[in-house]
C-alpha positions in Angstrom: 30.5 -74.1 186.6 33.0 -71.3 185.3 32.0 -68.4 183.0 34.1 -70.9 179.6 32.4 -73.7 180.6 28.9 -72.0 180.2 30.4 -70.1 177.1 31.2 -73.1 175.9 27.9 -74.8 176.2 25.8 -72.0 175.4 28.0 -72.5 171.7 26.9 -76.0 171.3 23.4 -75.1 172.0 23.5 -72.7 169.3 25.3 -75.1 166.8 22.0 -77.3 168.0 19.9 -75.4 167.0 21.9 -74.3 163.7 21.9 -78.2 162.9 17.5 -78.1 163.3 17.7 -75.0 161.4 19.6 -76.3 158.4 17.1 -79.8 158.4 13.9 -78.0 158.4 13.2 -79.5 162.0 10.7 -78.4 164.3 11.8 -79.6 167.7 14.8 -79.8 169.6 15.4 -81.6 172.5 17.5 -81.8 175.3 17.7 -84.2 178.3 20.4 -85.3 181.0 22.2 -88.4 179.4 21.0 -88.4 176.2 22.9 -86.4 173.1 20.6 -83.1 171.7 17.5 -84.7 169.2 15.7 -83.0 166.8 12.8 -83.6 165.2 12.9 -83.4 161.8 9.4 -84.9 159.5 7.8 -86.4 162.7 11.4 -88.4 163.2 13.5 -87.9 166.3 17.1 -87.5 165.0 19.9 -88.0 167.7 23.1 -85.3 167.1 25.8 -86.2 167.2 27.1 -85.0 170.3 28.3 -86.1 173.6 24.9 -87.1 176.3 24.1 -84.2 178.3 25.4 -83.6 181.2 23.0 -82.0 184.3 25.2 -78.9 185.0 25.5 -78.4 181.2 21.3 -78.3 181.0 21.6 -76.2 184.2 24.1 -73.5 182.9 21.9 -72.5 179.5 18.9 -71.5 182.2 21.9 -69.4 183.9 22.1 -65.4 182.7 26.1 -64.4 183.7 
């Protein structure tokens, strides 16, 4: 995976984590084929963003 690839899905991490942030969650998570949840009041709340890809889950355990 190239160096704005990664870039690019560290950023949508972060805006995952912005989105928890902002709706007092507690959890977030992530899984191959499923879009970014949270966990917001004991409820699972589905983003909404595209499923997750492996090489996307792989790449924000990566340090360039």
């Amino acid at each position: 995976m190239g160096e704005a690839t990664q870039a690019i899905c560290r950023h949508q991490f972060q805006q995952a984590i912005t989105h928890m942030v902002q709706r007092n969650g507690s959890d977030l998570l992530l899984k191959v084929g499923r879009p970014a949840t949270i966990r917001v009041n004991g409820d699972l709340v589905a983003l909404e963003t595209a499923p997750l890809k492996p090489e996307e889950l792989k790449s924000l355990r990566s340090r360039s």
